[in-house]
N, C-alpha and C positions, 0 to 999 in steps of 0.2 A: 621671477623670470620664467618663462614658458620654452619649451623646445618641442619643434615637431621633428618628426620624420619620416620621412617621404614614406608612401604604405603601396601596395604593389593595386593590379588593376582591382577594378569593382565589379568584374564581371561576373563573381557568384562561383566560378568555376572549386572543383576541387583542391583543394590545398594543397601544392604541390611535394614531392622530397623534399628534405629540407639539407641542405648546401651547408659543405665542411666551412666554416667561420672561425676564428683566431681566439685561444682561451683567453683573453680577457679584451674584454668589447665594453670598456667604461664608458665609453663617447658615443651615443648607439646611431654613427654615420648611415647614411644612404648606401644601399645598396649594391653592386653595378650593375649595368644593363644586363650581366653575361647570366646574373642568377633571375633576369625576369623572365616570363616563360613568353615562348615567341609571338606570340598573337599580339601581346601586351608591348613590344617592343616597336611600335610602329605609333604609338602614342605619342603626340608631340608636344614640347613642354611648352608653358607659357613664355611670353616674349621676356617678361620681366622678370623671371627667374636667376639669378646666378648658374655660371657652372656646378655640374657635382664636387670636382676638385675646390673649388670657390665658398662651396657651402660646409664641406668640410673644413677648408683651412679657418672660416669663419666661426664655427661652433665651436673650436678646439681652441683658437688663441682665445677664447674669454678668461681659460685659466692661467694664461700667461701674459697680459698685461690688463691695464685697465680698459674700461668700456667707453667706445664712443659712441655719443648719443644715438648716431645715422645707424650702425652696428646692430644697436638693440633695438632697432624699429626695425630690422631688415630681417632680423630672426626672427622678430614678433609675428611678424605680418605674413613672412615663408608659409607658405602652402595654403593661404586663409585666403576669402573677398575682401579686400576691402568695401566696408558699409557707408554708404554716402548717407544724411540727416534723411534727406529723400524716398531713400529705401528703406530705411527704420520706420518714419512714418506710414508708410504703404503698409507695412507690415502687421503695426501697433491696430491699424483698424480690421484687419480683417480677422474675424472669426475663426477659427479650428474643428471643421466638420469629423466626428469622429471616425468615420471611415477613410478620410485623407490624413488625418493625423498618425493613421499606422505608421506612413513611411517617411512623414516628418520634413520632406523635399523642397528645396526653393521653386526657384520658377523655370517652366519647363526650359528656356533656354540657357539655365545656368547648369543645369542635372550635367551635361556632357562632359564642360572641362571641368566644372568641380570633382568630378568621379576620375578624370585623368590628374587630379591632383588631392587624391586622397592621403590623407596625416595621421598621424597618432598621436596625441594630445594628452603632454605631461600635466598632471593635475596643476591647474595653476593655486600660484602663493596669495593666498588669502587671508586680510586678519585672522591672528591667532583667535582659534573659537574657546568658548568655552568649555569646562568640563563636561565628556557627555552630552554634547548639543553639536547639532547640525550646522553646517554655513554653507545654506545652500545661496546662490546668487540670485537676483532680483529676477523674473520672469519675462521672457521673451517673448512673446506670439511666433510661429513662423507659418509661413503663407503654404496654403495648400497645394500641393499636385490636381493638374487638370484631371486627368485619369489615373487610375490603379499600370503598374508597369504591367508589359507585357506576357512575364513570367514572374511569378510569386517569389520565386527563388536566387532571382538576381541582385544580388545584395551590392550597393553602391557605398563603400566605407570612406568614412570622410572624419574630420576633425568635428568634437562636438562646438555646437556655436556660445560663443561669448556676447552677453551672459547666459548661463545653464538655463534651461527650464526648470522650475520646482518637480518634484515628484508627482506632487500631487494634481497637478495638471495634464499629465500625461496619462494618470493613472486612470487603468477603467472606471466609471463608476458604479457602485453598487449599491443597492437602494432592498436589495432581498431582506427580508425578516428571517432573522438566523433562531435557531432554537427548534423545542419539539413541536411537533404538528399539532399535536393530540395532550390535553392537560391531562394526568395523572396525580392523586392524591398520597395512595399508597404503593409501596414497593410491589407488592402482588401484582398491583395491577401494570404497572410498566412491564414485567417481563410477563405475564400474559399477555399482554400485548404483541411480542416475539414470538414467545413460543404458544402460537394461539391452538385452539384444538383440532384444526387442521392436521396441522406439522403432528401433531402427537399421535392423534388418530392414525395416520400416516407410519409412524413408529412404531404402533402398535401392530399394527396388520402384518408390515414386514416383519419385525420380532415372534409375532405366533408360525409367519410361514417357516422362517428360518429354521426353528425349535423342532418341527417336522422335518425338515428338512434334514437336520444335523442328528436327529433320533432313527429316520430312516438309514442313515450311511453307515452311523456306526452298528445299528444293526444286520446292515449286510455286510460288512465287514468284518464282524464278529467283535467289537471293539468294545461292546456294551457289556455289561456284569449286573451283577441282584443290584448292589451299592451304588451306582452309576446315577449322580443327581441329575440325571436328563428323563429315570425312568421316574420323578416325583415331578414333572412340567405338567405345568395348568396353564390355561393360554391368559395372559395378562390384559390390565385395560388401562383406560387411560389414568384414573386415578393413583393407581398402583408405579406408572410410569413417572407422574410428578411424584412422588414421594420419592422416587430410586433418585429422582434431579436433586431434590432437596436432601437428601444423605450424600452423596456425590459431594453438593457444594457446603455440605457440614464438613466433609473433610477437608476443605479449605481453609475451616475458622481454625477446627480441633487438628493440628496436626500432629500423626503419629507416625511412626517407623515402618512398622507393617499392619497390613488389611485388618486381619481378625483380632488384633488387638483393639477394634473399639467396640466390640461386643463382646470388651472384656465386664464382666459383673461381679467381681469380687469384691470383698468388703475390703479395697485396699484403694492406695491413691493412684490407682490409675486404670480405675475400671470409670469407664464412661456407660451406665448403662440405660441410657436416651436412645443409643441406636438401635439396641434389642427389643424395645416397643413396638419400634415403627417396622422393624424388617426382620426375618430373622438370619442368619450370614449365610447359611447356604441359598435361600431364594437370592437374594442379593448374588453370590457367586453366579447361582445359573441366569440375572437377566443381565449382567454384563456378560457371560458367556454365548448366549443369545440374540444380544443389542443388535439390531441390524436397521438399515437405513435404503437398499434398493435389493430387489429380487435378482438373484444369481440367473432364475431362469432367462430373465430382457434381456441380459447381455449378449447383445450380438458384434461381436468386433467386427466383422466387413462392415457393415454401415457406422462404425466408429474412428474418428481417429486416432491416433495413439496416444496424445495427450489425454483424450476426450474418454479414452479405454484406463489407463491410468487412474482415472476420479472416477470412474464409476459408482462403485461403494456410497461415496459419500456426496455424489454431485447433486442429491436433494437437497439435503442439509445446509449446503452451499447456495445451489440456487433458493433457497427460501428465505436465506439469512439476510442476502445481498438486497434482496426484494425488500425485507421488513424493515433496514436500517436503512435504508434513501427513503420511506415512504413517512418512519415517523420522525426525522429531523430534519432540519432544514439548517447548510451550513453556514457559518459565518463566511467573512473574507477571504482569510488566511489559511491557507489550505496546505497542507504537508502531503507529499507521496515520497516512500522508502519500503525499504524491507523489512519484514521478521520470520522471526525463525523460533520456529515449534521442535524443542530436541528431539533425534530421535537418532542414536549409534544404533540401532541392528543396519543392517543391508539392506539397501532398497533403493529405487533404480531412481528416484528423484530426488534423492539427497543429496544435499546443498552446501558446501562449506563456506562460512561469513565468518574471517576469524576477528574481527572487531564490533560481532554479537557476543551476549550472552551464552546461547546455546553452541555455538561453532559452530556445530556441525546439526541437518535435519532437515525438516520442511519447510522450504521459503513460500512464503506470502509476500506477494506484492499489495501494499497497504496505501489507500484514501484516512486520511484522519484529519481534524479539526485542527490547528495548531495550538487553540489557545485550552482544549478539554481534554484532546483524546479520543476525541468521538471516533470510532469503525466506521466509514458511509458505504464504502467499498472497497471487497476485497477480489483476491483471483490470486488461486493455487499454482506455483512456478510447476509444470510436468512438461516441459518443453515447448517451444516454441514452435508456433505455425507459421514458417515461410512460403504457404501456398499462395496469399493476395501479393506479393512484394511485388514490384517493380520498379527496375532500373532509374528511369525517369522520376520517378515518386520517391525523394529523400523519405516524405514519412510516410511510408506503406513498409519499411522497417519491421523486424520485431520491439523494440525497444519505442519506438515512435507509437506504433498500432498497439502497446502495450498501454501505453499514459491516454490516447485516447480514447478507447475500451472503458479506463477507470472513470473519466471523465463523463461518457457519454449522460445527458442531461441537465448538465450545467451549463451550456451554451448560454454566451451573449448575457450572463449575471452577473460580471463585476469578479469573479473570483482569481484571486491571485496563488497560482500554484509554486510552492516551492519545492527542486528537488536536488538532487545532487548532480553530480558529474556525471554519473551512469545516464542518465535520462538526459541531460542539458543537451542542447544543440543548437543550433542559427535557423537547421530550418523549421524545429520544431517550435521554437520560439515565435515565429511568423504565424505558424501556422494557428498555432492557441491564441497569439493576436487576434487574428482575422476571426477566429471564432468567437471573440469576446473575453478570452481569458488574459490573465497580465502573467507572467512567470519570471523565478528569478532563481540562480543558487549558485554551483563552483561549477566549471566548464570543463572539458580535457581541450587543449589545443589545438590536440592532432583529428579536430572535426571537421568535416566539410564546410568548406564554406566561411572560415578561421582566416583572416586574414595573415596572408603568408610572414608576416613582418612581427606578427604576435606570437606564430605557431614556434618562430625560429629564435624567439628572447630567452634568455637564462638566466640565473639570480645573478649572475657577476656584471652582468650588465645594468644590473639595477643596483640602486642603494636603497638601506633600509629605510621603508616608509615614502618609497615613488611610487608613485601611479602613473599609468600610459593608458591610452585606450580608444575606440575609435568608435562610431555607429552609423548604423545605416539611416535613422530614422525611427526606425519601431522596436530597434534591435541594439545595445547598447554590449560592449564589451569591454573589463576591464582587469589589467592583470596589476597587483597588487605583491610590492616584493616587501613580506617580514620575514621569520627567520627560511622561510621557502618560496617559492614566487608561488603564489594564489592569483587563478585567472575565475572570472565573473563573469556570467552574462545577464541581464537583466531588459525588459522591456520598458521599464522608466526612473531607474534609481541615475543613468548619467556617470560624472564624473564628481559626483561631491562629495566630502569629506566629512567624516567623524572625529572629533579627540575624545577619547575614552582617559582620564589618566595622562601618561607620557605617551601613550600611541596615540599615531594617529592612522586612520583604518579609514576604507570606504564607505560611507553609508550603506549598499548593499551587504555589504560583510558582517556590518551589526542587524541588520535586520534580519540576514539569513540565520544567525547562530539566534535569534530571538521565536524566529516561527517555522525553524526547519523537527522541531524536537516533536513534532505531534504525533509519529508511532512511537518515539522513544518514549514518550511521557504515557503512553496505552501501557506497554510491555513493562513499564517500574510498575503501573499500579497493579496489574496482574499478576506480579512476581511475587506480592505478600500472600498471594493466597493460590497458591498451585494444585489446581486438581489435576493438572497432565502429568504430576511426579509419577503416579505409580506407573507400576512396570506395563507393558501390555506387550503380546506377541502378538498382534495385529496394530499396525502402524494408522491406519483410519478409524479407530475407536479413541487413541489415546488422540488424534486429529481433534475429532468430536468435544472431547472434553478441554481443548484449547479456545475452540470456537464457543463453548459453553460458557465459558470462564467471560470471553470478551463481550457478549451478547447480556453477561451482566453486568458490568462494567458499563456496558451503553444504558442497561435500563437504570444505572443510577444516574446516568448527566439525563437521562431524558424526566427524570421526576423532577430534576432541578430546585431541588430543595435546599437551601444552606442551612438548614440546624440536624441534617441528615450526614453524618458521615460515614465512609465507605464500611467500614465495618461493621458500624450499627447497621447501615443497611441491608447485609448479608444478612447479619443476625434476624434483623426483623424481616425480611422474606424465605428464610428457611421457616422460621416460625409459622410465617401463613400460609404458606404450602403444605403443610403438617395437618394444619387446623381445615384449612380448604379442602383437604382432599383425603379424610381420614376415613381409613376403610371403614366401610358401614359392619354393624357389630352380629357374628353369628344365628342365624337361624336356628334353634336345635331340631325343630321338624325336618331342615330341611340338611342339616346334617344326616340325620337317622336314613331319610332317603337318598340321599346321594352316595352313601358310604357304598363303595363295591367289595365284595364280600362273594369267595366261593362258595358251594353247596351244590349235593349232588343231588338227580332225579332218585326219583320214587322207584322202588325195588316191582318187578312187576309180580310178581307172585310174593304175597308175604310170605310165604312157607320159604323161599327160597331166595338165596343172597345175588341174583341176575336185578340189575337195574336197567333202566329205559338209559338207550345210547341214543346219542346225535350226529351230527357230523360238526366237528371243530370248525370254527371261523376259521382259524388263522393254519394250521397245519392240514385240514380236511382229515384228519382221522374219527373215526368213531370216539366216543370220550362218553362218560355217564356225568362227568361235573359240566357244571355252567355259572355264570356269575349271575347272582340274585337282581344285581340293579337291570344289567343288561337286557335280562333273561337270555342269553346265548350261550352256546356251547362250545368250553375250550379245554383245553389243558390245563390241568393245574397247575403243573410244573414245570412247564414247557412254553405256553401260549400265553398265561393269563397274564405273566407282569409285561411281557412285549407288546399284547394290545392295547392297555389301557395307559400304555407310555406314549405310542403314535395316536390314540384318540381322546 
């Protein structure tokens, strides 16, 4: 048995207050006129309709006597066309042009009173399905709309049509070759790939400026002493740079408690002494003391905005990331967007609390990922919202609308089906990724624009466990689903069809969402066996850096796509040839002997006599008799010589 219930206009409008209702609403009656909103009241119903008093006393005596035949055709039919043989065959021949199939529409002289007699449509009773299998209903054609409506945004809700269309007829099609762009043999070389010697190059320059930079302040500050590891800085290159990555991601494999314990070298079980080879622990302290990513002096905040002043620091690193993972994979179908959260409790103005992450509390990233790998395609760092483009008129010119399309941009018109949550869902951003070519599907809030008023205002007691109700426009499918809580759905082609899983029975879209909603979650498990953002940092975009590090490997292993490669051996085997690749070349002794700087003073000018040849100091201007042999310049011994040779 089917039940509809009258559903308010389809004129797209806002979702109005929702009107004080009676705690328990088992029978979910019509309406009254007095909660329709006035525009809508001027509607006039069809001839053949019963009264509203008529159509209640009708729905409600079914459970107090038996049914007569006229009865049950009279609720069937409430709120639907009747289909003459005629119309079906009209229908059965005509094609489904994919730009008219957005809106799914009969024929233009029916759109009028069908949208004044919009329903909501209890899932109907269908052989019991199998376990874990579909019953969707034999496939329908429906006849296209002459033109696209006048407004994108006016949504016409109606009962879906009996029988359902399949999914997969509604569904975009996609035909994209999904996987890496670029074949890779070895692990090296996919994340060279990444982090190519641009990017590094790039790291390098800003890290030597920085180093000046930070040697200069603290010596006008006075901050700086003999022992000060900033007065032993030598400017770095890039090979030195991949090494620092591959100890970085060794602390991944090997993990320990604290830093300097893994250039521990005792003859005991817990000296690891592999990383004393490669680095020794104070260079190591000073180039993560120095790491830097954009020059302090560009920062102009008037030509910035405040988000855009926020990333500073790190908005290379970002923009180059986002650049290299769209360019070398190409997605499949199934597309997940959601959050994650990089921990970080100190203070800091764009911190984020998710208490149903991992991290709780830190920096959100809004996340593109694969649903079936995990693949990063596209990210973008939450620092606030820009409501400078929004407009009234324009549902999605939104932060949260402007937010999904941003992530998107590129994938237009490919087939791709994005799945996201309730934060992100909507009716009109659903249309909109339509009309673009995308398909979307996940949990709804009801209090959305555009939510048909009769959906916004249902509550679990209204429903019994395992109904479905739901209604669509066409392109636009909504349905709320009452288990132990009522679950609302939007979808652009999953419909009203059913799942049995077991004893429940669930929506199709329900099962599909909990199947291909998990693609950041399934990124952030595999990143969590091997944490290089543990350690402490009092800069909150270094220990960033090494999150985005962590994931940028993570992609260079789904991009080698190797199945006899697993995620660990893989780390292991590209720490290894980063090692091997980039192993400092082995000392000069000539060119030691020269480069050693070494005080000495001038030549006495009269031997008879202890007077030597003075000069004027580089760095103080005083007269001085020493000078440094490399340099050949004149300084202080005591005074000048460890300060210049720390700035130069």
């Amino acid at each position: 048995m089917e039940q509809y219930v009258e559903c308010g206009s389809s004129s797209g409008a806002s979702t109005p207050k929702k009107t004080s209702t009676p705690k328990k609403r088992r029978n979910l009656s019509p309406r009254s006129n007095d909660s329709t909103p006035k525009k809508r009241r001027n509607l006039s119903p069809r001839s053949d309709d019963p009264s509203p008093k008529k159509r209640r006393n009708l729905i409600n005596s079914f459970s107090d006597r038996p049914r007569h035949d006229s009865e049950i055709t009279t609720a069937l039919n409430y709120g639907s066309e009747e289909e003459s043989d005629e119309e079906e065959e009209g229908i059965a021949e005509l094609a489904v042009p994919r730009i008219a199939r957005m809106f799914m529409d009969e024929d233009d002289a029916e759109v009028n009173e069908r949208s004044a007699n919009a329903t909501l449509e209890r899932s109907p009773q269908s052989p019991r399905p199998a376990d874990c299998a579909s019953t969707p209903a034999s496939p329908t054609p429906v006849s296209p709309t002459a033109m696209e409506p006048s407004n994108k945004f006016q949504f016409e809700w109606r009962k879906f049509s009996t029988p359902q269309i399949e999914p997969h007829l509604r569904r975009e099609p996609f035909s994209q070759i999904s996987g890496p762009t670029v074949s890779f043999t070895r692990p090296y070389e996919a994340f060279i790939a990444i982090w190519d010697r641009e990017i590094m190059e790039m790291i390098v320059r800003e890290t030597n400026i920085y180093a000046q930079q930070l040697a200069t302040t603290m010596l006008e500050n006075g901050t700086i002493g003999p022992s000060s590891r900033i007065t032993r800085w030598h400017d770095t290159n890039v090979n030195e740079l991949y090494t620092y990555f591959a100890i970085v991601l060794a602390m991944g494999v090997v993990i320990k408690s604290r830093l300097n314990e893994y250039w521990n070298t005792s003859n005991d079980i817990f000296s690891t002494p592999g990383f004393s080879t490669k680095m020794s622990l104070d260079r190591f302290y000073l180039l993560s003391a120095c790491l830097h990513f954009n020059n302090n002096k560009d920062c102009n905040s008037a030509l910035l905005t405040r988000p855009q002043a926020k990333l500073f620091k790190i908005k290379p690193i970002i923009d180059h990331l986002n650049r290299k993972f769209s360019e070398l994979y190409s997605l499949s179908q199934n597309v997940a967007l959601d959050e994650s959260l990089t921990m970080w409790k100190g203070w800091l103005e764009i911190n984020q609390f998710i208490p149903n992450k991992a991290a709780t509390v830190g920096i959100k990233t809004f996340e593109l990922c694969e649903s079936q790998t995990g693949y990063l395609w596209r990210f973008e760092v939450y620092a606030g919202h820009d409501t400078s483009a929004f407009q009234e008129d324009d549902p999605v010119s939104g932060k949260v609308p402007a937010l999904v399309l941003r992530l998107l941009n590129g994938l237009e018109h490919k087939g791709h089906t994005i799945w996201m949550d309730n934060y992100y869902n909507s009716p009109s951003l659903a249309r909109e990724l339509k009309i673009r070519g995308f398909d979307c599907a996940g949990t709804l809030r009801t209090n959305r624009q555009f939510v048909p008023p009769e959906l916004a205002s249902i509550t679990k007691n209204d429903m019994i466990v395992g109904q479905l109700l739901g209604c669509t426009s066409g392109d636009v499918d909504i349905v709320v689903w009452r288990d132990k809580n009522l679950v609302a759905f939007i979808s652009t082609y999953h419909a009203l069809l059913a799942t049995k899983c077991g004893d429940t029975v669930k929506p199709t879209v329900a099962q599909d969402y909990n199947l291909n909603m998990g693609g950041v979650d399934r990124k952030d498990q595999q990143l969590a066996m091997y944490p290089l953002e543990r350690k402490r940092h009092k800069v909150w975009y270094k220990k960033f850096f090494r999150r985005l590090l962590n994931a940028s490997v993570l992609n260079s292993y789904i991009l080698l796509k190797n199945q006899s490669w697993e995620h660990r051996k893989f780390r292991k085997a590209l720490i290894t040839d980063l090692f091997t690749a980039h192993r400092a070349p082995a000392p000069n002794p000539k060119s030691i002997a020269t480069s050693v700087h070494s005080p000495a003073q001038y030549s006495s000018i009269n031997p008879k006599k202890t007077d030597r040849l003075r000069r004027q100091c580089v760095v103080c201007k005083k007269r001085t008799a020493t000078y440094c042999k490399t340099c050949q310049l004149a300084m202080c011994t005591y005074t000048c010589y460890e300060p210049y040779h720390t700035a130069h």
